[in-house]
N, C-alpha and C positions, 0 to 999 in steps of 0.2 A: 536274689529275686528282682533286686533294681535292675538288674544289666540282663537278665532276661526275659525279661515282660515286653520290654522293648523289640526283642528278637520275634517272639510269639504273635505280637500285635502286627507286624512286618509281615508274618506267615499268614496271620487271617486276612490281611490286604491285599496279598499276592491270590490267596485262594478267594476273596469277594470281585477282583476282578473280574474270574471267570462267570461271573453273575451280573457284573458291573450292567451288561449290554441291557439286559432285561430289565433292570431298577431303571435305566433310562428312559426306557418307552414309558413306563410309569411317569418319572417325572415331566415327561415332554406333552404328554397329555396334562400335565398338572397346568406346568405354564402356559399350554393354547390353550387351557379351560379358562384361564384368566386373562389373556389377550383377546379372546373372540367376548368377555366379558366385559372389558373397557370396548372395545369396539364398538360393540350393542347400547353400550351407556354414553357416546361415544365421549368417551374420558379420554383426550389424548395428550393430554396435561395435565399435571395437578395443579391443585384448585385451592383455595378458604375451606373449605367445606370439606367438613369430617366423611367416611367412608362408615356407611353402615355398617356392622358385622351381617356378612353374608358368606354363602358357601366358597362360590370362587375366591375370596380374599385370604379366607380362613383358613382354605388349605392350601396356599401359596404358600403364606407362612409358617404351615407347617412342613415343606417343601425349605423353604429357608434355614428353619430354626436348625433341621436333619442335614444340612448341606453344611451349618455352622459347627455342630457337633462332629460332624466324620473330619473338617479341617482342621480341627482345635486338636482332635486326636492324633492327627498326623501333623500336625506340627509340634505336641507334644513328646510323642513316643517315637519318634524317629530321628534322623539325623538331616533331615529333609533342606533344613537349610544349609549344609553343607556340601552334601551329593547331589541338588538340584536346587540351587537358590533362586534360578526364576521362577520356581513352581510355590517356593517357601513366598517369595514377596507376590505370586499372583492371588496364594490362598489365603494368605493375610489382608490384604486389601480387600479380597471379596467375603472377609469375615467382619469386618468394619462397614462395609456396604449390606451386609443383610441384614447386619442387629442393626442399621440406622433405621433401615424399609420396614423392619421387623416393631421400631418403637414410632415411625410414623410411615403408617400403611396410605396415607395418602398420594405419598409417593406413585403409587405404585398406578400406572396410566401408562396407555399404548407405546409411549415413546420409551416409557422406562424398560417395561416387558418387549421391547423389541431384541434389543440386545442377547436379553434373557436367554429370549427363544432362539435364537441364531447358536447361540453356544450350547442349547442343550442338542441341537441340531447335529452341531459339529460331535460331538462325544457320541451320539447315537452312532454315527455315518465313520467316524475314524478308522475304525476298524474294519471297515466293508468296501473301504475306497482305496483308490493308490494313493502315492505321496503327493500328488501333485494335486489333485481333486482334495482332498485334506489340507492342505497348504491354503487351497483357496477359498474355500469355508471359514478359515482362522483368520484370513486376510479380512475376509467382509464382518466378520465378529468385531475384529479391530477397527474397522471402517464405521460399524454401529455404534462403537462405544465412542467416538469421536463426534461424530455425526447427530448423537441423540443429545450426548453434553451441548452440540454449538445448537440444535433446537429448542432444549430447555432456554438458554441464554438469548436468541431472538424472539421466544412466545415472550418475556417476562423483561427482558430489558431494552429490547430495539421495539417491541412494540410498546412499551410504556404498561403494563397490566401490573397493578399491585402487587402488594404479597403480606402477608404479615411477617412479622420478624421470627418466629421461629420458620415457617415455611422459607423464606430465605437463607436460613443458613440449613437449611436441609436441603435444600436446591442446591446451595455450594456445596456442598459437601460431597453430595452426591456426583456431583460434576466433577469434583479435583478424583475422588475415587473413581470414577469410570475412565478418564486421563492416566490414572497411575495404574489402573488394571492395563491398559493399552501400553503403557514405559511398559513394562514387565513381561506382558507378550513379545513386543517388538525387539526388548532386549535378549531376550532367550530365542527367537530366530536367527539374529546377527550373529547371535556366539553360534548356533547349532544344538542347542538346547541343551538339556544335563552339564547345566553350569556349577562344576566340582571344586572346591576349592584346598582338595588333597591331590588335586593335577591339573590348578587351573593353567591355561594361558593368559596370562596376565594382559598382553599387546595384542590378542582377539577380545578380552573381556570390556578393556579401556576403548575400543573400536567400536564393541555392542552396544554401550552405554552409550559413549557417544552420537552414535546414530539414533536410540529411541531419543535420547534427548532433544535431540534436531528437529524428530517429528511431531513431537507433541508440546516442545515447548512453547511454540504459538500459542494456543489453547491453554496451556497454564498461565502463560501470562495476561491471557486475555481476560480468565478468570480472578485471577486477582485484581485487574484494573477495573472490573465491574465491580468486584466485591467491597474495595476499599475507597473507591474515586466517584462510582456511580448510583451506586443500589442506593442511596439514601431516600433519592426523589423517587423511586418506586416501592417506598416501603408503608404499610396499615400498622397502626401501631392498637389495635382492635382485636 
């Protein structure tokens, strides 16, 4: 029963795909109800300040919580990190990133829901596009997740705006993971994605690493030279 639950759970994945498209328009409405929501409040950072419980927020995270369970699944009952490792470390990363948003919803402000929405964009449109218009959607995803990290780091560091110390390390946090969501993108386009390691190439996969590494390591190091060198003088200890 252990070695085929695994196989069945595989079968319901294959067969929720074909429904996949439809759960998306659902979720993509979830996160513009929650981006047009910080807009209107115009939240485009976070803040001190607790987030009310309200509808928009409420059912973001439960938009989250459903995104955390279907990856935990498949990271469990499949072999995922082996026949697709860039999908294994992107859905891991983005399982660390939703329980953080998930246990502090303040996070949660235009610049963070930018991202959001651009990937749920990309999963809606994958299937309706060519390669090449798909390719370019994943690009700007990647660009967002880059982009929205070095915005959090100028609202809060280059302009000098406090923080308290849990919101600071939930600002990093959030930042080295939106960074290592983008390695794992980046990585799994250099190789050409379904990175197998029962037929890897070894001298494309050291090549792929290589290059995300290139592109993001700016930004990881920049993050830790603020986080360990700099954040002190902009921290509330309140």
């Amino acid at each position: 029963m252990i070695e085929i639950f695994p196989i069945k759970f595989c079968f319901i994945l294959n067969n929720f795909n074909n429904v996949y498209y439809y759960f998306n328009f659902i979720w993509l409405f979830q996160i513009g109800l929650t981006l047009v929501y910080c807009l209107l409040k115009k939240k485009y950072f976070l803040n001190n300040s607790s987030i009310h419980n309200n509808f928009p927020i409420n059912q973001l995270k439960i938009y989250l919580i459903t995104q955390i369970i279907l990856y935990l699944m498949e990271l469990i009952l499949t072999d995922i990190v082996i026949t697709k490792f860039e999908k294994f470390l992107h859905h891991s990363f983005a399982i660390l990133l939703f329980a953080l948003v998930v246990h502090h919803p303040n996070i949660i402000c235009c610049n963070f829901m930018l991202p959001v929405f651009v990937h749920s964009v990309y999963w809606l449109i994958s299937e309706t596009v060519n390669h090449d218009q798909s390719t370019l959607v994943l690009m700007i995803y990647n660009m967002t997740l880059i982009s929205s990290s070095c915005l959090f780091l100028k609202e809060y560091f280059w302009n000098n705006k406090q923080l308290q110390i849990n919101m600071r390390t939930a600002l990093f946090l959030v930042c080295v993971l939106a960074t290592c969501l983008c390695f794992s993108n980046v990585m799994g386009y250099f190789y050409g994605y379904n990175v197998n390691f029962k037929n890897l190439d070894d001298l494309k996969f050291l090549k792929a690493n290589f290059y995300a590494l290139v592109l993001t390591l700016p930004c990881f190091s920049y993050l830790i030279y603020l986080q360990y060198f700099k954040a002190d003088r902009y921290l509330i200890t309140v």
